[in-house]
N, C-alpha and C positions, 0 to 999 in steps of 0.2 A: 561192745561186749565188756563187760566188768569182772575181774577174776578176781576172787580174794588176794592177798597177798601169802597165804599159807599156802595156793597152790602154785606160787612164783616161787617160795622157798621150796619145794618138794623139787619142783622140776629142777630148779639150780642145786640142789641135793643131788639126784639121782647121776647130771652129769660131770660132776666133782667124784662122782663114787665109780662109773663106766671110767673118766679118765684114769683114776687112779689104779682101778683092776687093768687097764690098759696102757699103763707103766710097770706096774709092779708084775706083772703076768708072766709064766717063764712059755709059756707056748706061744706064736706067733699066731695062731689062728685065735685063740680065748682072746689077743690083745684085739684082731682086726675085728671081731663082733663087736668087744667091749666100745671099740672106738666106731662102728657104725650103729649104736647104740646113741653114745652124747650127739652123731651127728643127727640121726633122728627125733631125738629131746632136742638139737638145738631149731632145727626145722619149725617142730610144732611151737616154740616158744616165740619164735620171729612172725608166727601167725597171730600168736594171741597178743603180739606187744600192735599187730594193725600192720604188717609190713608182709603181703603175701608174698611180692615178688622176689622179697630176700629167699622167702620159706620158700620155693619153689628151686631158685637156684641152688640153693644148700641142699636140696635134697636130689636135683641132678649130679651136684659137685660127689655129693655123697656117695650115689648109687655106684656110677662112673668109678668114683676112686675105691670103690669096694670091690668091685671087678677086676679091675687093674693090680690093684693087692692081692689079690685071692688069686687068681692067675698068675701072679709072681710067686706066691708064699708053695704053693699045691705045684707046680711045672705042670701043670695041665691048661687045655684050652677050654674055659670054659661058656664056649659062645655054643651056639644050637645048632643042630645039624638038620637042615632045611632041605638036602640034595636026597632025602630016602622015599619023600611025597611030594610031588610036583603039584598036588592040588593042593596043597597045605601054601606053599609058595604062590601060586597063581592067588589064592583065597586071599593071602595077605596083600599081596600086589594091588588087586582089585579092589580091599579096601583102602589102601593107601591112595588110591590115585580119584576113588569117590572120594574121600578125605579132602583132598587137595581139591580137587573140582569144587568141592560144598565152602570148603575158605574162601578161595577166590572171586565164588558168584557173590559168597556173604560181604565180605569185602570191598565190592563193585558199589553195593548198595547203602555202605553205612559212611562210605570215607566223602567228602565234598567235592567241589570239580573242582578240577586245576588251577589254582589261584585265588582258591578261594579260601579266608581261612578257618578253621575250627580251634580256636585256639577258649576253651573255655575256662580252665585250672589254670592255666600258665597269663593269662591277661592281669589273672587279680594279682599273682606272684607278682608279675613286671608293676605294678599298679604299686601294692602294698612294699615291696623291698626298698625304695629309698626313703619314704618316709617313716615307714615301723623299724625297720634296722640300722640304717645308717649305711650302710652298706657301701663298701668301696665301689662292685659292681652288682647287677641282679644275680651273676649267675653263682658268686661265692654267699649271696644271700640267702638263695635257695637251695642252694645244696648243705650249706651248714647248718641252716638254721629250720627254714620251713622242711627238708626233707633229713636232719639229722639223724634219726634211729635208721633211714634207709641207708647213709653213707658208711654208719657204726656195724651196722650189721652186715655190709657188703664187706668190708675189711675184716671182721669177724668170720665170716665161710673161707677167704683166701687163709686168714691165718691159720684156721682151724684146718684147714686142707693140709698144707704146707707143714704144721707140726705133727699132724698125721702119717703124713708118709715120711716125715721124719724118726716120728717111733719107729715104725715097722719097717723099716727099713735101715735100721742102725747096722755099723759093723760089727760093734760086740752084740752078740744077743746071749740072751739067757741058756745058759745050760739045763736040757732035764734032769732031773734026779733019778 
């Protein structure tokens, strides 16, 4: 997928501008949008840079730490109250456990037998890492090199986590006016 680079500029615009409303913000709630805002522009941009499974945990990490915040910020619980319909409960149950069934058989059918390997992406790594990199070992060659935007961007969700709940969570906070 090929993106201009005007819309690599917009997107890294919008979450330099959510950070910044998400610093300077005197309400604690306008910062927690502000900041599940760049985490969502960061999600979508770790998709288009070819790196789904960063874009997936960035947006678990995200969802999770907006919950968490927002139930901090508000002293309310705000998980769902599942005990007023017992078939809403049962319904869900039943699809979680066909869910689970449907993995499992799929799983049965695509993984190889015992001993045997599947090893397709990872042969040409071990193959190609001493001779194209140099490489001390395969496994610092593949993760620096052939998988760098995955290791960049996985350290990138931790830190953005971590400075997250460090804003909203300061001891001085903003006075209202």
């Amino acid at each position: 997928m090929v993106i201009n680079i005007g819309f690599h500029i917009f997107l890294l615009l919008m979450m330099v501008i959510g950070a910044g409303i998400a610093i300077f913000s005197k309400k604690l709630i306008s910062s927690l949008v502000s900041l599940g805002t760049v985490g969502m522009l960061l999600s979508i941009y770790f998709l288009i840079l070819g790196a789904p499974d960063i874009a997936i945990t960035q947006l678990v990490v995200e969802v999770l730490t907006l919950i968490i915040l927002l139930s901090a910020i508000t002293g309310r619980d705000v998980t769902a109250d599942m005990t007023s319909s017992k078939i809403y409960g049962f319904f869900l149950f039943f699809i979680f456990i066909i869910s689970i069934i449907t993995i499992f058989s799929y799983s049965y059918f695509i993984f190889p037998e015992f001993g045997n390997s599947n090893m397709r992406v990872g042969k040409e790594y071990l193959y190609l890492a001493p001779s194209k990199l140099k490489a001390a070992n395969a496994v610092t060659a593949i993760v620096l090199d052939f998988r760098g935007y995955d290791t960049i961007g996985e350290a990138t969700v931790i830190f953005t986590a971590i400075i997250g709940v460090m804003v909203l969570l300061r001891k001085k906070g903003k006075k209202d006016e």
